[in-house]
C-alpha positions in Angstrom: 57.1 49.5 -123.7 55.6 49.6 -120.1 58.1 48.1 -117.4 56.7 46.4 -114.5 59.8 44.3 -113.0 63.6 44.3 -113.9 63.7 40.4 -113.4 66.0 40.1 -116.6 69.0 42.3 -114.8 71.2 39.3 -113.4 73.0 41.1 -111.0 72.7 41.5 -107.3 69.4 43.4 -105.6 70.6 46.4 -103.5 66.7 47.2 -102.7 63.3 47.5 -104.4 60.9 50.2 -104.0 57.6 51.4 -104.6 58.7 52.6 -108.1 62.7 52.2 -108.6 64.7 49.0 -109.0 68.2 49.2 -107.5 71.4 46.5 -108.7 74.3 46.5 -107.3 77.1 47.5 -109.9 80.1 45.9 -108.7 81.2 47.4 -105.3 81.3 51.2 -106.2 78.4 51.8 -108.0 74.4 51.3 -108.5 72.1 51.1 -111.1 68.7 52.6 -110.7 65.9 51.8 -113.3 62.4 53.7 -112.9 59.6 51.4 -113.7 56.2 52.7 -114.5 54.6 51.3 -111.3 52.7 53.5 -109.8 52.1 53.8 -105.3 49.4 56.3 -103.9 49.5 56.0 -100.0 52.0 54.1 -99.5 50.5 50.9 -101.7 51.7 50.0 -104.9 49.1 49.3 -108.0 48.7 46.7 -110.2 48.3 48.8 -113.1 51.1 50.5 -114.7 51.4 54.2 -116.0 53.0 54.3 -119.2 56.0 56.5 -120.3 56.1 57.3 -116.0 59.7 55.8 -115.9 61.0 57.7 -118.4 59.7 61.3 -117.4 60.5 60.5 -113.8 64.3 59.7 -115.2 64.6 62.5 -117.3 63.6 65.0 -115.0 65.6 64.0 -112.4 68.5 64.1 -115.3 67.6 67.5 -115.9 67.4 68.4 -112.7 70.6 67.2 -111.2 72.7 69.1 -114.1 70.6 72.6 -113.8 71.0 72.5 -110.1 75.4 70.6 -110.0 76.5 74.0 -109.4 74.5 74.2 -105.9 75.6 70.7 -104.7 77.3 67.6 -106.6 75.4 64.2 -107.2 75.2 60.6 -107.4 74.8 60.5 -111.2 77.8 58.4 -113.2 75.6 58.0 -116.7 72.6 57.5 -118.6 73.6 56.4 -121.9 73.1 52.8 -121.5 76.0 51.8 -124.3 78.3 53.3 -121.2 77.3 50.6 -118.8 79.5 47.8 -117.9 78.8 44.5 -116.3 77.1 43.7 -120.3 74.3 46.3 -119.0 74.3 47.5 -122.8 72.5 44.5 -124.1 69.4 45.9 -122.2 69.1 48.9 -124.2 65.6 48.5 -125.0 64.5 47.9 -121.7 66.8 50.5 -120.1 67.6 53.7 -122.4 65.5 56.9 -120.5 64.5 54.9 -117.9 67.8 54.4 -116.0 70.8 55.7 -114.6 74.2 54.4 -113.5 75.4 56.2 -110.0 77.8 56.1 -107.4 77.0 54.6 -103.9 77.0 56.7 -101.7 76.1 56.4 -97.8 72.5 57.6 -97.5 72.1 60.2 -94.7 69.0 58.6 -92.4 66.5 61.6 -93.0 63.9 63.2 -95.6 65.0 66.5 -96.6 61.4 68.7 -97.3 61.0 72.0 -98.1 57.9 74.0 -98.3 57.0 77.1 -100.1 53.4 76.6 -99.9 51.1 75.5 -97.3 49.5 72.0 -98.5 49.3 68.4 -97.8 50.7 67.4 -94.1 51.9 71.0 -94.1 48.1 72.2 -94.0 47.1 69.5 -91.7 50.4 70.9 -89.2 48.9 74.4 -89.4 45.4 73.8 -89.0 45.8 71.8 -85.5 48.5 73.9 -83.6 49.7 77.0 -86.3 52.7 75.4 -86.8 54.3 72.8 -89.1 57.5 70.8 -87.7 57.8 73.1 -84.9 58.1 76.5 -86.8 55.3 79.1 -86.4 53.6 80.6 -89.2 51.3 83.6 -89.4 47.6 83.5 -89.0 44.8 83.1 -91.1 46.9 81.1 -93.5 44.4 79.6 -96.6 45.3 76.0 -98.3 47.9 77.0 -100.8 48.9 80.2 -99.7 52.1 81.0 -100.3 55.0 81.0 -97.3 56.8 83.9 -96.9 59.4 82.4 -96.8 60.4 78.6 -98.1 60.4 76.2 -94.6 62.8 73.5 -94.0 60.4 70.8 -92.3 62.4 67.2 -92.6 60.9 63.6 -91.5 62.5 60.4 -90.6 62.6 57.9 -93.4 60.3 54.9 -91.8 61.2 51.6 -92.8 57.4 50.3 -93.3 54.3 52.7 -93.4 54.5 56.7 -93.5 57.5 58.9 -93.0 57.0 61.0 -89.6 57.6 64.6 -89.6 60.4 65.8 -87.1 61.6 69.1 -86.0 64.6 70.6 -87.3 65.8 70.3 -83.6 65.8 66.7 -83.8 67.6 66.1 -87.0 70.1 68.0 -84.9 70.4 65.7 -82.4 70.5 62.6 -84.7 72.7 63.7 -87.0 74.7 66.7 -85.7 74.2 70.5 -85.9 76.8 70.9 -88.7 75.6 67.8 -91.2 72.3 69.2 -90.2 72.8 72.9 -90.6 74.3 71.9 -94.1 71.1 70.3 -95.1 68.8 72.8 -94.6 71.0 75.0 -96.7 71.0 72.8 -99.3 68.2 72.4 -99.4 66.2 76.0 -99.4 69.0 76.7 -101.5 68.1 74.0 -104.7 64.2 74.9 -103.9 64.8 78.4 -104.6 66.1 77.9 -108.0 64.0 75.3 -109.0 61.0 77.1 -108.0 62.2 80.0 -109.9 63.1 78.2 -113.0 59.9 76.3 -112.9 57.5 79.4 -112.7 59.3 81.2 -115.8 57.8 77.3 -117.8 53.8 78.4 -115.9 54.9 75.6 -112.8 54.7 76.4 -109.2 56.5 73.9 -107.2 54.8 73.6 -103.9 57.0 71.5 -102.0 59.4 69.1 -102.3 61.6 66.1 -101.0 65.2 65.5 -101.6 68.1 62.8 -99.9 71.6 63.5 -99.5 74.4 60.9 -98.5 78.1 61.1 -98.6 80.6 60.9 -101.5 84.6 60.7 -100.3 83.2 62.8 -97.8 81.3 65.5 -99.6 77.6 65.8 -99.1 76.0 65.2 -102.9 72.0 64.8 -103.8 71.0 61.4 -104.7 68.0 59.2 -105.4 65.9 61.5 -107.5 64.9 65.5 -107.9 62.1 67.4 -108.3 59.5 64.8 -110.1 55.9 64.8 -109.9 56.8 62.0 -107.2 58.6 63.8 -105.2 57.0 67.0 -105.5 54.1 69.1 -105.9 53.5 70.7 -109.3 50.7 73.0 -109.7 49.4 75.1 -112.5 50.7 78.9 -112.2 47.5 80.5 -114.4 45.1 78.7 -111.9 46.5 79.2 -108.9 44.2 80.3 -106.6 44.6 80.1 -103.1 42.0 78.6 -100.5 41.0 75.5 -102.9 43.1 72.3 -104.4 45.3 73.3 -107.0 45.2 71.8 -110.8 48.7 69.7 -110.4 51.2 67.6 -113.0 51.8 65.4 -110.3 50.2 62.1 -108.7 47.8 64.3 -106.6 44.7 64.1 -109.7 45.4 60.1 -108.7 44.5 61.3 -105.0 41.8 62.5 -105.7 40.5 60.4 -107.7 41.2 57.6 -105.3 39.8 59.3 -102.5 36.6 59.2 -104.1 36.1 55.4 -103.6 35.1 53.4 -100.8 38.7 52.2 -100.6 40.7 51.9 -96.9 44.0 52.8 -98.6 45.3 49.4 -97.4 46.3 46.3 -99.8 45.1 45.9 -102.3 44.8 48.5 -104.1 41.4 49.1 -106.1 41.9 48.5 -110.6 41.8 51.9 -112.3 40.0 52.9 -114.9 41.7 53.4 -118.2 40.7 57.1 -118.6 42.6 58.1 -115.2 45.7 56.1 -116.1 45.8 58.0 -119.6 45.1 61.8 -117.7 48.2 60.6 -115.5 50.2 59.3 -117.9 49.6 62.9 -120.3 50.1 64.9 -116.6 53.8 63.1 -116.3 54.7 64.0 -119.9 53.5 67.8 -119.9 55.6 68.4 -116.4 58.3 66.9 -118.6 58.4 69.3 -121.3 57.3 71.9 -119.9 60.5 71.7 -117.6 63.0 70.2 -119.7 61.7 72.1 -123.4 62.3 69.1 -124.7 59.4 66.8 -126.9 58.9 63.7 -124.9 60.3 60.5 -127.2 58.0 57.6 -125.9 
């Protein structure tokens, strides 16, 4: 079953994004469904990418319980026959794709960390030798290893791109000690995903997280270490000084970035053969880091 919209949930919206649908669960708690829209700079597509829900879901699943003992999370359940509010009725629609959580208030600020120099990182580098502010070495290649994982947050823009900030002003926005704890955090869940992922032949070349607070305790929410969120690349080709072969949405990059396409609305149809290869990327990420057989 491919899921577009989440029309059929009669409760009310708490917010729509690119990918995830969000309901309002009476007043403590949210229900976030993963549908198998797909975005790729910043625009949404009209075609869907089957099974994407689910692996995005279940990796974040995975995720939050390997990594509960670094910082606690948002996540109530995912068996749908759990949910109240007559949520069980939706089990087709809902089981793998979904999970009830806890509100929490959302603290205003991307959380990246880098191990690798790539993507807006590279861009950083190239121009001034530096990304948010920190100073790297010289002579750096695309996808070179860090020598040490870099904490390198953005502000979470309300329309268009996120803007990378310095450490110095997440500071000042949010105060040294909320700010000192997210960094932390943050290195701190890299490192053992990163590790964990390269014994399963995955390098994990950066990633996003958000935090918010939970009767007062600073817990992960939203979604962890998915080929959305991060960048997966292929350990036995890594090679630095060239793209890396990835698990994640960056084949769609590429291939988008091939067109004579302005990467504004609308976005162009794609072909059936590069759904498929993105669809088959999700699902290998997902076994390979869960060690589970994907159920489609």
């Amino acid at each position: 079953m491919l899921l577009r919209n989440t029309d059929f949930i009669e409760l009310p919206v708490f917010v729509k994004g690119k990918v995830r649908d969000v309901y309002e669960v009476g007043s403590d708690m949210l229900l976030m469904v993963v549908t198998d829209r797909i975005s790729a700079f910043d625009v949404v597509f009209d075609d869907l990418i089957p099974n994407k829900g689910k692996v995005l879901n279940g990796i974040s699943e995975f995720w939050f319980d390997y990594c509960k003992d670094i910082i606690g999370n948002h996540v109530v359940t995912t068996d749908v026959s759990e949910y109240p509010m007559g949520l069980s009725k939706f089990k087709e629609e809902l089981q793998g794709r979904s999970m009830l959580v806890k509100k929490v208030k959302m603290i205003e600020a991307e959380c990246i960390v880098r191990g690798y120099l790539e993507g807006s990182g590279l861009k950083d580098y190239i121009a001034t030798g530096k990304i948010s502010g920190i100073e790297l070495p010289k002579g750096l290649k695309q996808a070179d290893r860090l020598p040490e994982p870099i904490f390198t947050p953005s502000t979470k823009a309300k329309e268009g791109h996120d803007i990378n900030v310095s450490y110095d002003y997440v500071k000042e926005q949010i105060g040294e000690e909320l700010a000192e704890k997210l960094k932390e955090k943050s290195i701190e869940l890299y490192k053992k995903a990163s590790e964990y992922a390269m014994t399963k032949g995955i390098i994990i070349a950066d990633t996003k997280f958000e935090f918010g607070i939970l009767n007062g305790e600073l817990v992960i929410a939203d979604e962890m270490f998915t080929p959305d969120s991060s960048r997966f690349w292929e350990l036995s080709d890594y090679e630095p000084g060239r793209t890396q072969k990835s698990f994640d949405k960056q084949f769609l990059r590429e291939y988008l970035e091939t067109l004579d396409w302005n990467k504004q609305p609308p976005a162009p149809k794609l072909p059936q053969d590069v759904i498929e290869k993105t669809s088959a990327k999700y699902i290998e990420a997902y076994e390979r880091i869960t060690g589970k057989k994907f159920q489609a």
